[in-house]
DRENTIGU-510687 format. One record per residue (C-alpha): residue number from 1; x, y, z; residue in three letters. Coordinates in steps of 0.02 Angstrom, whole numbers, plus 50000, padded with zeros to 5 digits. Example, Ala and Ser with C-alpha at 12.3 -4.5 7.8 and 13.67 -1.06 7.14 Angstrom:
BEGIN
   k     x     y     z   r
   1 50615 49775 50390 ALA
   2 50684 49947 50357 SER
***
This chain:
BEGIN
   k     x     y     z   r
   1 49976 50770 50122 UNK
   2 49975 50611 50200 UNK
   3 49938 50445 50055 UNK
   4 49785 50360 50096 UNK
   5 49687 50216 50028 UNK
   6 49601 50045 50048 UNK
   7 49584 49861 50018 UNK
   8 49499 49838 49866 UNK
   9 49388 49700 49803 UNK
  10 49500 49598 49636 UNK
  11 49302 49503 49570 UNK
  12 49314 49514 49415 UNK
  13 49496 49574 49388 UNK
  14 49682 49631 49431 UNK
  15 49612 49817 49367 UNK
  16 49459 49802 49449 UNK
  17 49549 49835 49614 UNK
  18 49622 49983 49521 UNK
  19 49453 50064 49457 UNK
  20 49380 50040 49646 UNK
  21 49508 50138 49725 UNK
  22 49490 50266 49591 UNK
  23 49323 50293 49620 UNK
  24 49307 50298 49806 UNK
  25 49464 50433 49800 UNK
  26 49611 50351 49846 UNK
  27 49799 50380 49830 UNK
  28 49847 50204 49833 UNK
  29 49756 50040 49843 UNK
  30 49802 49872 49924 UNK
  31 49714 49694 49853 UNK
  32 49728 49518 49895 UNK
  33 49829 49408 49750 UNK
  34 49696 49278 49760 UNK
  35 49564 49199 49834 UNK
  36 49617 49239 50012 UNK
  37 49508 49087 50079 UNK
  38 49588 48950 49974 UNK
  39 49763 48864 49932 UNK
  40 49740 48878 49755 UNK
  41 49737 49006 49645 UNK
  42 49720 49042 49447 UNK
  43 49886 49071 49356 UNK
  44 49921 49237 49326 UNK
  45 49939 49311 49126 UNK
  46 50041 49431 49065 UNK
  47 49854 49507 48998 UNK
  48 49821 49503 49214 UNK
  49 49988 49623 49246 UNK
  50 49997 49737 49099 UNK
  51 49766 49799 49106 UNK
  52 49843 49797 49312 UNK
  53 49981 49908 49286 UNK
  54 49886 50012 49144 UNK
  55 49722 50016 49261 UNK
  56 49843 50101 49406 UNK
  57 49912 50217 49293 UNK
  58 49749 50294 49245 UNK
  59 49683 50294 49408 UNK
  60 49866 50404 49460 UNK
  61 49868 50263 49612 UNK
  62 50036 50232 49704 UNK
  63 50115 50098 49806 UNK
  64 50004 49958 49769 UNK
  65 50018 49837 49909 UNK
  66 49963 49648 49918 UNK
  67 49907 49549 50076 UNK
  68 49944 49376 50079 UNK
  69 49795 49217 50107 UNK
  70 49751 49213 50289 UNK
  71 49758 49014 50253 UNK
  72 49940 49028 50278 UNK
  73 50018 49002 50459 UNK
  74 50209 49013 50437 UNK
  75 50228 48981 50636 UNK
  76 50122 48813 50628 UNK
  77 50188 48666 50730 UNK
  78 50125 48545 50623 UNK
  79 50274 48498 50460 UNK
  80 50139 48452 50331 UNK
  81 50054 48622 50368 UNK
  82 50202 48741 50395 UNK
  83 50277 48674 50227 UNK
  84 50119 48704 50129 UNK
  85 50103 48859 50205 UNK
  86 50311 48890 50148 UNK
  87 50250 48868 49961 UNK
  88 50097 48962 49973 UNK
  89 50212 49121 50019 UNK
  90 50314 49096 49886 UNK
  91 50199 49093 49770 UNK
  92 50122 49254 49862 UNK
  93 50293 49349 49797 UNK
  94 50308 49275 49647 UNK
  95 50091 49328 49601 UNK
  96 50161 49505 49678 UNK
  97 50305 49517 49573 UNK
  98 50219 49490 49409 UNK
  99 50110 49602 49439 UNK
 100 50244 49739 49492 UNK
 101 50205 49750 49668 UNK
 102 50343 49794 49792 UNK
 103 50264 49720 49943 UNK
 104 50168 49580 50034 UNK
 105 50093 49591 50202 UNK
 106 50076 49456 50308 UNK
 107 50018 49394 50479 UNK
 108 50178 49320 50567 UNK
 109 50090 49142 50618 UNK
 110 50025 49067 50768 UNK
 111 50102 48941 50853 UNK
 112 49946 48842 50899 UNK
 113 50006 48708 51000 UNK
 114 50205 48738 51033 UNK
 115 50259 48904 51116 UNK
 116 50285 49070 51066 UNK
 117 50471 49029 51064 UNK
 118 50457 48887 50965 UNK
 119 50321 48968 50835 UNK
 120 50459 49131 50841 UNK
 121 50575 49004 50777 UNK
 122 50479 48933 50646 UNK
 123 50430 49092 50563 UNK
 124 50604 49159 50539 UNK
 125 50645 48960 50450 UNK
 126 50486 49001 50359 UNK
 127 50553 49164 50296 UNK
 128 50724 49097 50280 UNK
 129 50678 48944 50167 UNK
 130 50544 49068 50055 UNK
 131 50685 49183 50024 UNK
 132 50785 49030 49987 UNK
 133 50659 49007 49845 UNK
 134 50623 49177 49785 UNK
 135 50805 49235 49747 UNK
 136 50799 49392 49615 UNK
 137 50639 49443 49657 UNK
 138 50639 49621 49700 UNK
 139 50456 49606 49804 UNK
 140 50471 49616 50012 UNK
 141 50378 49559 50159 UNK
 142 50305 49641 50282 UNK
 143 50274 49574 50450 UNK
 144 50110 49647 50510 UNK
 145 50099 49703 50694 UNK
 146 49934 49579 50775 UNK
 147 49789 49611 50903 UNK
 148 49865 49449 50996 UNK
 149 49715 49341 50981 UNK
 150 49730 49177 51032 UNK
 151 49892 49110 50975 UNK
 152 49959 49236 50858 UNK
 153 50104 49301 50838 UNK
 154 50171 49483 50806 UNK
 155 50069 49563 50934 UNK
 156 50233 49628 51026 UNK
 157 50360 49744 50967 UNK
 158 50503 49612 51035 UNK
 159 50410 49470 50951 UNK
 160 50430 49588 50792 UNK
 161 50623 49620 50839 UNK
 162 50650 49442 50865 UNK
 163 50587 49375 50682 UNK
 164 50666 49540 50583 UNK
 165 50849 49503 50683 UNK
 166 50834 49314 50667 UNK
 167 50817 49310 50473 UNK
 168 50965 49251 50361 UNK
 169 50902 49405 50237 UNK
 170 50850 49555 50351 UNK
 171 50840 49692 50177 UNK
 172 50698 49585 50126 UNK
 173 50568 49617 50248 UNK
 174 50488 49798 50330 UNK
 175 50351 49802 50434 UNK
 176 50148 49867 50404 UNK
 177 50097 49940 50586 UNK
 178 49885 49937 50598 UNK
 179 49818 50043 50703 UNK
 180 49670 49944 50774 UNK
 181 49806 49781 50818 UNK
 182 49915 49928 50903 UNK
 183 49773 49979 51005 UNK
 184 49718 49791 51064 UNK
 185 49875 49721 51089 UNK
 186 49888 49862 51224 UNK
 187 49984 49999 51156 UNK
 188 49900 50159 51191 UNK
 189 49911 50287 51078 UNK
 190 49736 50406 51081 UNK
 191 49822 50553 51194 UNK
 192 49956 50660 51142 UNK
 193 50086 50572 51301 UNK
 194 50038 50401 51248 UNK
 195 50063 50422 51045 UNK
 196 50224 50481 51075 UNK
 197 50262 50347 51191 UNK
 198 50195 50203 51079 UNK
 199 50296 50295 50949 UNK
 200 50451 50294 51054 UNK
 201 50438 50116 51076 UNK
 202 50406 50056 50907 UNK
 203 50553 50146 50841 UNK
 204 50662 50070 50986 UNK
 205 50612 49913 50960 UNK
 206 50571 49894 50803 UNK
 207 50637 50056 50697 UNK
 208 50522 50177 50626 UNK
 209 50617 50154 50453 UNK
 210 50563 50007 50430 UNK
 211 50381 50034 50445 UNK
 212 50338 50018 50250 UNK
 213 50127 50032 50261 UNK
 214 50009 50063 50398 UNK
 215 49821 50006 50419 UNK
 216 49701 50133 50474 UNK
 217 49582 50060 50568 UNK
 218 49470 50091 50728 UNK
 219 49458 49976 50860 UNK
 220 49286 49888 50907 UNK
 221 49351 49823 51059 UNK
 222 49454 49940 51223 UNK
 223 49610 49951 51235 UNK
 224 49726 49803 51263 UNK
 225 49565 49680 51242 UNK
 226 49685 49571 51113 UNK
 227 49532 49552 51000 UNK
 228 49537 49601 50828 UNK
 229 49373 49687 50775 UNK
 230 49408 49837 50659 UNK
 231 49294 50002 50660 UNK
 232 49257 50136 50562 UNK
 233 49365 50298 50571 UNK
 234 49295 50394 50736 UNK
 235 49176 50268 50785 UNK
 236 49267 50132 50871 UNK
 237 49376 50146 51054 UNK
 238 49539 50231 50986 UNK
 239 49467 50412 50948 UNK
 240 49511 50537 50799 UNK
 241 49660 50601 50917 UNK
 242 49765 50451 50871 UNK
 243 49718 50476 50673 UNK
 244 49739 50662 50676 UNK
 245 49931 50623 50764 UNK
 246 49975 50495 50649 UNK
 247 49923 50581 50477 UNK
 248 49997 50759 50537 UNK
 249 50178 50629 50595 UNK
 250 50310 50700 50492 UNK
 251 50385 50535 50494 UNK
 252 50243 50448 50417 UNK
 253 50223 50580 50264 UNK
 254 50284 50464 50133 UNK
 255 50216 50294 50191 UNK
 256 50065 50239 50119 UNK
 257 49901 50195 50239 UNK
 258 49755 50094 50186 UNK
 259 49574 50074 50277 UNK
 260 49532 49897 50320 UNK
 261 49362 49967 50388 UNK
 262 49213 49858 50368 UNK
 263 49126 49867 50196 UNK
 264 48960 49768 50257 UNK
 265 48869 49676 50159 UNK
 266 48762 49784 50044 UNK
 267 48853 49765 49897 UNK
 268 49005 49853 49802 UNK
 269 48932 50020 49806 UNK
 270 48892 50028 49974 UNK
 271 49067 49955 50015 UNK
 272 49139 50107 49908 UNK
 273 49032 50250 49999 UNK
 274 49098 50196 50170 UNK
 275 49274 50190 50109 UNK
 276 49236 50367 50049 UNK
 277 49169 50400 50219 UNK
 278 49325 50331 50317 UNK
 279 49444 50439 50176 UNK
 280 49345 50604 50214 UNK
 281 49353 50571 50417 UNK
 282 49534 50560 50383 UNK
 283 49579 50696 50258 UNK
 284 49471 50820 50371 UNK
 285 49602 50781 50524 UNK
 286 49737 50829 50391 UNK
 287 49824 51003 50461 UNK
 288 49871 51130 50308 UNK
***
């Protein structure tokens, strides 16, 4: 049986993430560290980690997984910027680490004004100089795959290749593969010929053992359209066929997916039904 989950909500606490999960049905649960809309964040206590830990525990939750502040921009051009965004990272693992998480996700960067070469370049010093800083800790990056908006980075399996071959530390990073980002960058994958051959690919390029996590999301926008508008399960452009593929993928059996679906604004509750929905779509395409 495949592991599924969801982003959940950390207002009003580490645990609370915990409890969410728990009661929409989830296997495993993925939260932001901090505020992901701002630089700073509140120092984590040793009160935070253990109720964390204890919370995950009772809710029988596994691979907790943390996605870093979209603030940061480890591609940027611009030194005062790029070297903010350096420290914010680290912090990222450290936050992670304390609370005994094995993995961060992040957005590769977007090169903004340089070139893709350039912003390539830039991540990998990123990555280099955060390692640099976080020697000991046992917590990994993941690069996640983008939709290929704008600027960004990641969008391309050899854009992937090139940051996970160009780093000085190559055991400390995996990669989290979203489904929706797959989809708009212009990898097909809703037919039986073209999952395979997105498959193929990926595993070429990239290497299917290093795919740590995957986001389960639907696509608002057609294929290849570069835009990054998730959907719920079924409802957006990329069709149950791709789910029902990817949940019934032998090689996926033991790495942990999480919805990113829309929660609306209606409040927690509602946010926790339609996670419920997405996890029922998906257990339903589940073959005994």
């Amino acid at each position: 049986m495949p592991i599924l989950g969801a982003h959940q909500s950390i207002t009003g606490g580490y645990y609370r993430a915990a409890e969410l999960a728990r009661q929409c049905g989830c296997d495993c649960v993925q939260l932001f560290s901090k505020n992901n809309n701002q630089w700073r964040a509140k120092e984590l206590t040793d009160d935070d980690a253990t109720r964390f830990q204890t919370a995950l525990r009772e809710a029988n939750l596994i691979h907790p997984l943390v996605h870093d502040s979209y603030l940061i921009n480890l591609a940027a051009p611009d030194e005062a910027l790029w070297r903010r965004s350096v420290e914010a990272y680290a912090i990222e693992l450290r936050r992670a680490e304390r609370l005994g998480i094995p993995f961060v996700v992040t957005h590769p960067g977007s090169f903004t004004t340089s070139s893709e070469e350039a912003g390539l370049a830039r991540i990998v010093q990123a990555l280099d100089e955060v390692h640099g800083q976080t020697r000991g800790l046992a917590v990994k990056t993941l690069l996640e795959n983008t939709a290929g908006q704008g600027s960004n980075l990641g969008w391309q399996f050899e854009q992937l290749a090139t940051i996970l071959d160009g780093v000085n530390d190559p055991d400390r990073i995996g990669v989290c593969i979203d489904t929706c980002h797959v989809f708009a960058a212009g990898y097909p994958i809703s037919t039986a010929k073209d999952y395979k051959a997105t498959m193929r690919k990926l595993d070429t390029i990239v290497g299917l053992r290093l795919v740590k996590a995957i986001h389960l999301n639907d696509s608002k926008r057609e294929l290849g359209s570069r835009v990054d508008r998730h959907e719920h399960i079924g409802q957006g452009k990329i069709g149950l066929d791709a789910f029902r593929m990817l949940l019934n993928d032998p090689r996926f059996q033991n790495t942990p997916m999480y919805l990113e679906t829309p929660k609306e604004e209606d409040g927690e509750n509602h946010g926790l039904k339609l996670d419920a929905m997405n996890l029922a779509t998906l257990r339903g395409l589940v073959e005994s």
